[in-house]
SERO-4910 file (N, C-alpha, C, O; in steps of 0.05 Angstrom, whole numbers):
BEGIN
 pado doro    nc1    nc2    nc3   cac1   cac2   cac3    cc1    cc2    cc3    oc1    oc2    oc3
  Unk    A   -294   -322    -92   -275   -338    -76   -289   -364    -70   -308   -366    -54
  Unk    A   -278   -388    -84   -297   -420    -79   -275   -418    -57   -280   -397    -45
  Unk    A   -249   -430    -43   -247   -438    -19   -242   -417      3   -240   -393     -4
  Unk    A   -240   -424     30   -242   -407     47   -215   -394     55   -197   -407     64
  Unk    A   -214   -368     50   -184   -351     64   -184   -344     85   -203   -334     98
  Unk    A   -159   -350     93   -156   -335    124   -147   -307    125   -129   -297    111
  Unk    A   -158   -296    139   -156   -267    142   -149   -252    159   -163   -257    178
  Unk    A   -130   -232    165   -121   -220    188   -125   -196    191   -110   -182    177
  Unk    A   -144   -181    208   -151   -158    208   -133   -146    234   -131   -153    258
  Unk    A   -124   -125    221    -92   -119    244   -105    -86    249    -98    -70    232
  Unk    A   -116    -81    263   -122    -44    268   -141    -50    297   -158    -65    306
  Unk    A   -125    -26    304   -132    -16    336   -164     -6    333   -177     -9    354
  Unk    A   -170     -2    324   -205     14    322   -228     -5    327   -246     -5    310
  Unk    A   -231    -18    346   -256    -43    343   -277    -39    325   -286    -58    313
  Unk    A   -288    -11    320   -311     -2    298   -294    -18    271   -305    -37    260
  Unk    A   -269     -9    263   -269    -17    236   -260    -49    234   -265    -63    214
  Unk    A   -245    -58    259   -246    -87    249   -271    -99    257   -276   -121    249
  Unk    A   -286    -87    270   -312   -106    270   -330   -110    240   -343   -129    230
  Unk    A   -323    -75    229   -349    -70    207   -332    -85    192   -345   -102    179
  Unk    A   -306    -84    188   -296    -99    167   -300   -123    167   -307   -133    146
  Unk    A   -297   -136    187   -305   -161    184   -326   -179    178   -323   -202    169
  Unk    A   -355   -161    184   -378   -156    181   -378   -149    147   -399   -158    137
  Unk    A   -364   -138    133   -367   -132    102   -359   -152     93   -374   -164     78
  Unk    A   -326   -165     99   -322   -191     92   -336   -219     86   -334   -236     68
  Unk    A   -348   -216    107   -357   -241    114   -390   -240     96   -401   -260     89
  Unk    A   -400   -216     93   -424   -208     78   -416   -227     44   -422   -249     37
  Unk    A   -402   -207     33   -394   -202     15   -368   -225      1   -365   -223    -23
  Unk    A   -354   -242     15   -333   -252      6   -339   -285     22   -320   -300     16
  Unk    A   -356   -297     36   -359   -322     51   -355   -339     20   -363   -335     -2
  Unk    A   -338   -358     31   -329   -368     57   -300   -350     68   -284   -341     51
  Unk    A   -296   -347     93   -274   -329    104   -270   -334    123   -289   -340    138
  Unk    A   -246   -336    134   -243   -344    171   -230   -317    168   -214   -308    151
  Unk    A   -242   -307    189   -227   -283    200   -208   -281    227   -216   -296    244
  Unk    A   -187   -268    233   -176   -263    255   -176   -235    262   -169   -217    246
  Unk    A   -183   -231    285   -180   -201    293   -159   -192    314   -153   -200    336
  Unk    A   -149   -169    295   -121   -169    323   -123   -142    323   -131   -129    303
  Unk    A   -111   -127    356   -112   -101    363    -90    -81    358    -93    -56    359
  Unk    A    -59    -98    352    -37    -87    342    -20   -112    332    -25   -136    334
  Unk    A     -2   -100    322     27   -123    302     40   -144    331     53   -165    332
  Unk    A     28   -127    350     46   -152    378     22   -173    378     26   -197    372
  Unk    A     -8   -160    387    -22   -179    389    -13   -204    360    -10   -228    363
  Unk    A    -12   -193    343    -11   -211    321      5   -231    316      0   -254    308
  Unk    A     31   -219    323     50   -237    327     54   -276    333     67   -291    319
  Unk    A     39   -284    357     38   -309    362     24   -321    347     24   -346    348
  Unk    A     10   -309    333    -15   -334    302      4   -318    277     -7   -317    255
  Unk    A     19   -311    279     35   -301    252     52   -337    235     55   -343    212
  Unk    A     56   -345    250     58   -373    237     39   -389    221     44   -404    202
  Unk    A      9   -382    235    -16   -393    214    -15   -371    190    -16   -346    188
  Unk    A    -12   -389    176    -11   -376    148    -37   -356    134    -59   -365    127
  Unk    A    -29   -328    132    -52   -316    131    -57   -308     96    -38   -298     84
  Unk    A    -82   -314     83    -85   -306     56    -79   -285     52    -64   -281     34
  Unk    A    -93   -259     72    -95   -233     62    -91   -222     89    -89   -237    108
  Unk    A    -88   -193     92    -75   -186    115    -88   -144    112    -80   -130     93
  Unk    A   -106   -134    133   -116   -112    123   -111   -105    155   -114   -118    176
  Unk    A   -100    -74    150    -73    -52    165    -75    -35    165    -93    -26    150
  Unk    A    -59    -15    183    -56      9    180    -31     16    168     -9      5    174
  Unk    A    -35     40    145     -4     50    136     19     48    153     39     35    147
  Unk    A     16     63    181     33     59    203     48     32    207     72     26    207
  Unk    A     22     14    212     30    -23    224     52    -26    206     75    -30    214
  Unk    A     42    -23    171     50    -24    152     78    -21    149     92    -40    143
  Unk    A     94     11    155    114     17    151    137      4    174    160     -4    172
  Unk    A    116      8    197    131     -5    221    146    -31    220    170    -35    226
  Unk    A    128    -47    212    132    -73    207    141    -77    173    133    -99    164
  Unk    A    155    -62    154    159    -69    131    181    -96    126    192    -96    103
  Unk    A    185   -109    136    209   -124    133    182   -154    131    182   -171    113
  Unk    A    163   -154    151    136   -171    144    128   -169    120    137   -185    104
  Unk    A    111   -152    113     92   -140    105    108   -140     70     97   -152     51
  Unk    A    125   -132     68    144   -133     40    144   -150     19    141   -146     -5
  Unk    A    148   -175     37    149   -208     12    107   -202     12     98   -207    -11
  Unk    A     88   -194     31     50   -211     32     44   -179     22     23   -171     32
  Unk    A     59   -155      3     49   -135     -4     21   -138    -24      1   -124    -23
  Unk    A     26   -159    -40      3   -164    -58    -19   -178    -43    -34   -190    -58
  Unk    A    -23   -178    -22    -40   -188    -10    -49   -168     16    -65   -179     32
  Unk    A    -42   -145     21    -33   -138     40    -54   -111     29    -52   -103      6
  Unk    A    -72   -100     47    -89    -77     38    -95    -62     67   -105    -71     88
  Unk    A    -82    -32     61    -86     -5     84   -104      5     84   -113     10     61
  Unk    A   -126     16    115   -143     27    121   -135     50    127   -125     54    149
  Unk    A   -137     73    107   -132     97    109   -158    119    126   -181    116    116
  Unk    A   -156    137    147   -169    155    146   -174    171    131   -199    175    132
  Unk    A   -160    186    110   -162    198     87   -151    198     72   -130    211     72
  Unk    A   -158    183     50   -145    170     20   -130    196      7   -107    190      1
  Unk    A   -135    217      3   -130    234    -22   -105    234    -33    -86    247    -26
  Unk    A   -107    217    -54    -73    222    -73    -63    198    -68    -40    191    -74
  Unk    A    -84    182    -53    -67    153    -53    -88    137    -54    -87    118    -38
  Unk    A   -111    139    -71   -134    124    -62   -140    110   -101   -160    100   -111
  Unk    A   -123    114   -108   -122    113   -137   -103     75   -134   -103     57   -151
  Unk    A    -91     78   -106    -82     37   -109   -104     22   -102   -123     33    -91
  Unk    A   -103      0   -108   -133    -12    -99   -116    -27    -71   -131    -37    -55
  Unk    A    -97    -28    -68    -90    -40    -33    -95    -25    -19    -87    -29      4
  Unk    A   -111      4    -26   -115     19      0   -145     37     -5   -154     52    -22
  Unk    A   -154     28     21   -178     34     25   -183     55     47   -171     54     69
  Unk    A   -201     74     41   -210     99     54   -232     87     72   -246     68     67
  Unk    A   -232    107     98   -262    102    112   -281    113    107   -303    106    115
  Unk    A   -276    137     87   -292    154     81   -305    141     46   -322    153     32
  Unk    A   -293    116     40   -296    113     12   -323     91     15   -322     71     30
  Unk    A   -349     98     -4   -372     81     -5   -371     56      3   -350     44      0
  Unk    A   -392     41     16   -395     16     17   -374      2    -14   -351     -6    -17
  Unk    A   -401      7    -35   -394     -4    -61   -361     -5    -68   -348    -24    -78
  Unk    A   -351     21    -61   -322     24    -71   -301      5    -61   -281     -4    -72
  Unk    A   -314     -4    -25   -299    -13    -16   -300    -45    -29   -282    -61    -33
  Unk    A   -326    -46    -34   -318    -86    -36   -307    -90    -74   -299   -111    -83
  Unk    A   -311    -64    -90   -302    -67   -113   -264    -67   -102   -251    -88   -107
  Unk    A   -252    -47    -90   -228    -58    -84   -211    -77    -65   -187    -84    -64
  Unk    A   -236    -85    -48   -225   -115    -43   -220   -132    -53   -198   -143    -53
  Unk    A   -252   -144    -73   -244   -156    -92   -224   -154   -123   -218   -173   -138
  Unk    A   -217   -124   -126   -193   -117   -143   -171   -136   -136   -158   -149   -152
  Unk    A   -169   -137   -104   -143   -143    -89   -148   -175    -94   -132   -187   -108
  Unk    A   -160   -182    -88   -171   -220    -83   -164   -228   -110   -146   -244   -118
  Unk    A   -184   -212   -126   -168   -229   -155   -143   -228   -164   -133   -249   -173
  Unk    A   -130   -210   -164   -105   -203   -173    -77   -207   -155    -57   -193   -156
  Unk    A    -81   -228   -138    -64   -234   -120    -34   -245   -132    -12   -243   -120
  Unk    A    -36   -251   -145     -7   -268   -166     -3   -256   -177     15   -267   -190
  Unk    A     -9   -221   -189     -1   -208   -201     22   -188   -179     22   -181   -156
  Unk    A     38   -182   -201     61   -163   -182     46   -138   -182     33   -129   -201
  Unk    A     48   -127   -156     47   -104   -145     71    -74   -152     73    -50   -146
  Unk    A     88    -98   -168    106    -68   -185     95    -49   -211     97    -26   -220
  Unk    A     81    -77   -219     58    -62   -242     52    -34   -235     48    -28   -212
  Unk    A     50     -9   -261     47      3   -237      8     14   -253     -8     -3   -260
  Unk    A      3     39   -254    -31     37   -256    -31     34   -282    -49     19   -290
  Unk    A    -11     48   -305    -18     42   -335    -11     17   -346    -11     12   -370
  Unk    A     -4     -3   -324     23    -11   -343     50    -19   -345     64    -39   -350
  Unk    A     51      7   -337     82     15   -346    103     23   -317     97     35   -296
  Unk    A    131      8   -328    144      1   -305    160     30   -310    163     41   -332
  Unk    A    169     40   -284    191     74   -274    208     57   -290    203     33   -293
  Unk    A    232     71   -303    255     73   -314    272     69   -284    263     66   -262
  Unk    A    292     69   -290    314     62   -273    319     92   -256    316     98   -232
  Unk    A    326    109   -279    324    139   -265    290    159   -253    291    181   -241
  Unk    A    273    149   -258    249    145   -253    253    142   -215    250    160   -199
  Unk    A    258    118   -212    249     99   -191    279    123   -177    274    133   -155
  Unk    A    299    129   -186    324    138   -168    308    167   -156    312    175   -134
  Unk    A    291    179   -173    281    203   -171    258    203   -154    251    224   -143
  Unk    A    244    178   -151    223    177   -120    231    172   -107    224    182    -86
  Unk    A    254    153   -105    269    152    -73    280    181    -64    280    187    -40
  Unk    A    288    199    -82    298    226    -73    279    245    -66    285    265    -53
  Unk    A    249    240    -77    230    261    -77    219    248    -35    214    261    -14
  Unk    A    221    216    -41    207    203    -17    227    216     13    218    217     36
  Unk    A    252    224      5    274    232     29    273    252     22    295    261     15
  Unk    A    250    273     17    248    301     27    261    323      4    255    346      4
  Unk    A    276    312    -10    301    329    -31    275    346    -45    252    337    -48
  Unk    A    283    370    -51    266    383    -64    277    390    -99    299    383   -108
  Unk    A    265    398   -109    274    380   -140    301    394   -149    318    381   -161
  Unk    A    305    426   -142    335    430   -149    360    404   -135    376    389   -146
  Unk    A    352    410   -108    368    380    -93    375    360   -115    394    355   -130
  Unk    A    351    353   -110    349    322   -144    369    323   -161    391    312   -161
  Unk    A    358    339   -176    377    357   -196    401    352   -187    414    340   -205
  Unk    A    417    356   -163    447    369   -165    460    341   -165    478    332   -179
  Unk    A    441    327   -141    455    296   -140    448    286   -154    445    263   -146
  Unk    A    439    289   -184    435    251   -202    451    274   -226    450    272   -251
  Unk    A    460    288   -216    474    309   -242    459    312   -273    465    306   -296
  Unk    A    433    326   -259    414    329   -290    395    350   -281    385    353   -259
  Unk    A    392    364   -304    378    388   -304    354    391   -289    346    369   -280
  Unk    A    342    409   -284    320    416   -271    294    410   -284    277    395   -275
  Unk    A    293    422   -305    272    407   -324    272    383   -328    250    372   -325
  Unk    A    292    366   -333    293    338   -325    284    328   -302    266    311   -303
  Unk    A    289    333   -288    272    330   -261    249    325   -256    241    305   -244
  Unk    A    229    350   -270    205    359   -270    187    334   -286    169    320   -278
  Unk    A    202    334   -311    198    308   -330    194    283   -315    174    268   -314
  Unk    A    216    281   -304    211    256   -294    194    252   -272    185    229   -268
  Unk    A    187    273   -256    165    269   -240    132    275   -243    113    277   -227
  Unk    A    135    279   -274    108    287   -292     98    259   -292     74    252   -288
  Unk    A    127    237   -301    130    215   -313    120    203   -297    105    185   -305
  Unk    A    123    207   -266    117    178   -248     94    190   -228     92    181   -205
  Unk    A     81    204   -236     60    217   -223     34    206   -246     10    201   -240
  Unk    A     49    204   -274     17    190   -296     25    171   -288      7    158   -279
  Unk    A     51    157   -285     44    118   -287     33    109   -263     19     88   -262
  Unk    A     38    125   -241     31    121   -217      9    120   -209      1    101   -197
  Unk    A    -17    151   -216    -24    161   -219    -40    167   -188    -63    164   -178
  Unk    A    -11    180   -179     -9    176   -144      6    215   -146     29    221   -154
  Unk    A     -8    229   -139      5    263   -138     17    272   -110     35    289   -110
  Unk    A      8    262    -89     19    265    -61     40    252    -62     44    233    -78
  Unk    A     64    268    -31     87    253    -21     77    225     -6     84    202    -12
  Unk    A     64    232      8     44    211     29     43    191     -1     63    186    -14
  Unk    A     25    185     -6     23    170    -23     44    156    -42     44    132    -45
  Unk    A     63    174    -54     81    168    -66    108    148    -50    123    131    -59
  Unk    A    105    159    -21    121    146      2    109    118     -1    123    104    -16
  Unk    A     91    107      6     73     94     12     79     69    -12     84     45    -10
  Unk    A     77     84    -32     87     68    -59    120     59    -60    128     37    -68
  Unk    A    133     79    -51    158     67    -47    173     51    -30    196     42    -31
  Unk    A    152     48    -13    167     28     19    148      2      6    158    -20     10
  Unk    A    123      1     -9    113    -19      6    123    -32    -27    119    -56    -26
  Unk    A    131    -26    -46    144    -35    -74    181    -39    -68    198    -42    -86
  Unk    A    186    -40    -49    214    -41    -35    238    -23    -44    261    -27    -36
  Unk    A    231     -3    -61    240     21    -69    270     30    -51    294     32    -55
  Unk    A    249     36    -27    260     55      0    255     35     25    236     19     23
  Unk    A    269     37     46    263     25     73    254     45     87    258     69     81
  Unk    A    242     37    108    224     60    128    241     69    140    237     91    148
  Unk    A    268     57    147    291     73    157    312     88    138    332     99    147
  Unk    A    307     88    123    322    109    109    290    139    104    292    157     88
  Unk    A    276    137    115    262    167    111    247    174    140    228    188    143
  Unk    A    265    154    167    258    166    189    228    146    207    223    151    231
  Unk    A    216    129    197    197    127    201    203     96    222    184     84    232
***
């Protein structure tokens, strides 16, 4: 990074926005950082234009109507990654020093790239993408099945299909992919 980004570190935990900031600033200077304790604190500097913006899934879904257009810029501090630690916008506390600043900088460089991409590649089909919004609202796959009027095995297929492109196997995770790719809204699955 030659010029300096502004940065918004949005999580209640003073340990992780401090250390994070502390890794940032190690690892990525030049950097102006901002530290905020929730999405309200944040709110009144939400007009200074922020490069990059690092969250909690929660803040995340809460606030999706923000957060939606700065997703490619936009990276979650997960307590425990598993089944969703395979995006590089989301980072574990439990995941190595090393791991973490290899997926920051995943995120930094690849900022102008769309975030619909998905890990191979390769974009969900139309019936694909209809079939995670139904898996993301709880439907269990006969359900599926009855409403897109297609077999059960079809079903299965298609969620073989978007589990390799994804290469995301949890609901959590798969959710996560669907709100923050504008799939699904956080109010249509309760959240």
């Amino acid at each position: 990074m030659s010029e300096s980004k502004k940065i918004a570190i949005i999580l209640p935990d003073a340990l992780q926005r401090i250390g994070l900031r502390s890794l940032l600033t190690d690892y990525f200077s030049p950097v102006e950082i901002s530290l905020f304790l929730s999405f309200e604190t944040f709110l009144p500097f939400e007009k200074d234009f922020f490069d990059f913006y690092f969250t909690l899934p929660e803040t995340l879904a809460l606030h999706i109507n923000y957060f939606l257009p700065k997703r490619n810029k936009t990276i979650c501090i997960v307590n425990n990654g598993n089944g969703v630690v395979s995006l590089p916008s989301i980072i574990s506390v439990n995941t190595s020093q090393e791991e973490i600043v290899k997926r920051i900088r995943t995120v930094l460089r690849e900022v102008d790239k769309s975030f619909t991409q998905t890990k191979t590649g390769k974009e969900l089909s139309l019936r694909e993408k209809d079939v995670l919004r139904l898996i993301v609202k709880g439907m269990v796959n006969r359900e599926i099945a009855d409403k897109l009027y297609i077999s059960l095995n079809t079903v299965l297929t298609h969620r073989k299909n978007i589990t390799s492109k994804l290469g995301i196997k949890t609901i959590p995770g798969l959710t996560f992919y669907a709100i923050t790719n504008g799939l699904i809204a956080s109010d249509e699955i309760g959240l």
